[in-house]
C-alpha positions, 0 to 999 in steps of 0.5 A: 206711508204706513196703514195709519196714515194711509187710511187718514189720508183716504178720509180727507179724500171720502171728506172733499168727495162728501163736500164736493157732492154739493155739485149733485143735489145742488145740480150744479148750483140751479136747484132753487130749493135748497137755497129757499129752505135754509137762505143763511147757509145754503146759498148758492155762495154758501154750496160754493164755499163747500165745494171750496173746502172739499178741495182743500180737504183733497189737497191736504189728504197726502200732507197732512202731518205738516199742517197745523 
């Protein structure tokens, strides 16, 4: 793996880092006030699907050249 790779790597992983901190300003999904002010995306069903493709993005950052 040379340094391009490796710093493309460490970006999907900061990207499922920054996707999976849902967890925190959602405090753990029982923060009522994010989803009243934007009920369309930021539903407790909408913060679990980020926290879903967080963990996609981590499970990709050391594979990522054999994906589409």
């Amino acid at each position: 793996m040379n340094t391009k790779d490796d710093t493309i790597s460490k970006g999907f992983i900061i990207a499922g880092l920054m996707n999976m901190s849902v967890l925190v300003f959602s405090k753990f999904f029982t923060n009522s006030v994010i989803p009243q002010s934007d009920p369309d995306v930021m539903s407790n069903f909408g913060l679990l699907m980020m926290l879903i493709w967080g963990l996609a993005y981590i499970s990709v950052a050391k594979t990522y050249h054999n994906n589409k």
